[in-house]
Structure formats: structure tokens, C-alpha cells
N, C-alpha and C positions, 0 to 999 in steps of 0.2 A: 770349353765344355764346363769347366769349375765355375768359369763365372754363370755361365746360366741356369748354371745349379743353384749358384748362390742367390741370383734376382728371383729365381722361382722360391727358394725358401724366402727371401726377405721380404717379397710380394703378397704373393696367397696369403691371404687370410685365415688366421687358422685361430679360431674361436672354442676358446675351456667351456665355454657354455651354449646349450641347444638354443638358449632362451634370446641370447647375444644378436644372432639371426631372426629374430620375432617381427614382426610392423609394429611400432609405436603404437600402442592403447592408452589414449587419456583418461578413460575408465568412466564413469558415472555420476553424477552429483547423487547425493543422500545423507539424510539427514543426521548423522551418528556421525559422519567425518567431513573433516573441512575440507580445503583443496589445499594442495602443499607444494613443493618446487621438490622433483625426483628426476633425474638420471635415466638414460638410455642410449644403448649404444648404436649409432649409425653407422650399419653396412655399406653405404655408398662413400661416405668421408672416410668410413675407418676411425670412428672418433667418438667419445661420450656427448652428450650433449642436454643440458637441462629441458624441463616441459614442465607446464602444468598441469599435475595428477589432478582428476576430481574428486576425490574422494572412495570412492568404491571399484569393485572390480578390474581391479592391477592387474595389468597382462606379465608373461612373464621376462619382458625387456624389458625391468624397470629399476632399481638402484638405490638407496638411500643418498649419494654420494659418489661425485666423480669420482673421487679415488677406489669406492669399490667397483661401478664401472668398468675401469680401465681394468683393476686388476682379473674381475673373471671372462672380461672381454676382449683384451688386446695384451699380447704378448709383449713383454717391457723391451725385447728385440726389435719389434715389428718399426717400420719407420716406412715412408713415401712420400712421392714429391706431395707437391702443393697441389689441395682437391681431389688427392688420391687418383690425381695422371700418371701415366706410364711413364717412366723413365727410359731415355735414349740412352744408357750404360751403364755402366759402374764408373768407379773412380775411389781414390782412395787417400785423396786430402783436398783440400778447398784450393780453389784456383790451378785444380792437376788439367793439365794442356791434352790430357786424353779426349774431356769432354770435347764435342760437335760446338762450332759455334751458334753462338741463343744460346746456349746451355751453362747450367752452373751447378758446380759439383757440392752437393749437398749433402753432409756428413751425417750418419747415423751410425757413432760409434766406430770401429776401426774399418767399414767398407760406406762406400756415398752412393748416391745416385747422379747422373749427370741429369736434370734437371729443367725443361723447358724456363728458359731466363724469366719471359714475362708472366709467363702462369706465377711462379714461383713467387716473383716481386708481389704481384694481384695478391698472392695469399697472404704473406707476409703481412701485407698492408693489412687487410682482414685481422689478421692475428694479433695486431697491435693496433687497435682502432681509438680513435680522437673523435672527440664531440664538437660540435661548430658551439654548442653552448652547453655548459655545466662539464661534468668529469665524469667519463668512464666509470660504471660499476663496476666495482672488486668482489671477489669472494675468497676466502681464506683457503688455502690446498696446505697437502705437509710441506712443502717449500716455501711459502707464504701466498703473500695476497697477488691475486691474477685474474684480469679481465674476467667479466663472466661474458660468455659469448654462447650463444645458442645455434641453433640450425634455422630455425625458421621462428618471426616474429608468430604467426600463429598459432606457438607452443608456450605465449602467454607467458615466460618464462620470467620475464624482468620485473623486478619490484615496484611495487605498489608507488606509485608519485615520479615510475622513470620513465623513460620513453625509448622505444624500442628501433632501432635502427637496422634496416635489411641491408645485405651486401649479396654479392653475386652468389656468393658458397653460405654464409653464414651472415647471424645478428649479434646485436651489441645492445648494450642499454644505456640510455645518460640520463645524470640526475642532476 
């Protein structure tokens, strides 16, 4: 019973902000502001993700910054497998023999989830994405520099001279 107490707290989504829960608004072109690279959080991933603003009419899922983001939008507890699938248990170290086989115990903190293996790999891979030419765009976070990866190449997100790369779940940019 504890544990399914526990996967339902570590699961749910539980969002500091109404706005967190909003659809993506790319807002307006207009003359007085440029278009800019802004933040918002997706409820399907569970995750921040950059876009490009138009300039006018900001919905209110919008962000200056992943790190604020993250902070009114996902609990620094919250954690899940890869693409935000369900986990087949808990577990409570890596390579713990609890998990189902395909499975792998995936650590968030002092409890894991046991893990669909291949989903899991799939993301990974996404998470740490390589260019067939030029290098992965970085962008600075408080722990340093780290891939800038988007949701969807149609959120125009990647700098000006890079090119944008779609994966199953998410995008990447190489310059």
C-alpha cells in the first residue's frame, strides 16, 4: 500500500501554477516587439521546453527562462520514466533485481522507478543528442552548459544559422 502511495505522489502532477496547465501561445507578430526564445511548460512530457514568442499577446504558459519554468512548474521531487510512461514499480537502487525483466531501475533520489528498458534507452538517446554535421547547441542553466532541446521543431526554437532536428519525443539544434 506505501508504495502505491508513493508512485501516486511521485507520479501526479502536481503544478504551483494554473498557467503551467495553459496550451502553448506563440502570441502575435507586432510592431513594438521582436520575437524572442521564452519557455513553457509541457503537460504531456512533464518538462520545460523553449518556443518562439512573437512578440505580443503572451499566454500565460510562458517563462523567461527554463530554470523559472521548472521552478513554478514541476516540483524539484517530481521525476518519471522516459516520455513521461508509466512505470512497472518502484525500486530503490539501480540494477535492484525487483524490476520485471525490459526493465530498469531508474533513480529519482532515494526511491526509482522500474522503467520500460527500450522507452528508456529511446529517451536517453534524445536527451543527449549528436549531430551527423557541426555540434549540438548549448545554452547556459545554473549548473552549466546543456543541450538546448525543444518539443517540437515548429516551435522555431533553435538559433538563427542552426538547424533543427525532430526525434520521436523532442528536438535538438546543430550549428
Amino acid at each position: 500500500m506505501f508504495a502505491l502511495v508513493l508512485i501516486a505522489l511521485l507520479v501526479s502532477p502536481v503544478f504551483c501554477q494554473s498557467g503551467c496547465t495553459s496550451e502553448l501561445t506563440f502570441g502575435k507578430t507586432c510592431s513594438q516587439n521582436k520575437t524572442s526564445t521564452k519557455w513553457y511548460f509541457d503537460s504531456k512530457l512533464s518538462f520545460c521546453y523553449p518556443y518562439q514568442f512573437l512578440g505580443c499577446d503572451e499566454g500565460t504558459n510562458s517563462f523567461e527562462s527554463s530554470d523559472l519554468c521548472l521552478e513554478f512548474c514541476k516540483p524539484a521531487d517530481q521525476f518519471s520514466c522516459g516520455g513521461n510512461t508509466d512505470a512497472d514499480g518502484v525500486c530503490f537502487s539501480p540494477g535492484d533485481h525487483g524490476c520485471k525483466k525490459g526493465t530498469d531501475c531508474v533513480m529519482g533520489g532515494t526511491v526509482g522507478f522500474c522503467c520500460n528498458k527500450e522507452i528508456q534507452d529511446e529517451w536517453n538517446k534524445e536527451h543527449s543528442p549528436k549531430c551527423s554535421q557541426g555540434n549540438v547547441v548549448q545554452f547556459k542553466q545554473w549548473f552549466g552548459m546543456t543541450p538546448l532541446i525543444g518539443r517540437n521543431c515548429n516551435h522555431k526554437f533553435c538559433p538563427t544559422g542552426s538547424t533543427c532536428i525532430q526525434g520521436k519525443w523532442t528536438a535538438h539544434c546543430c550549428q
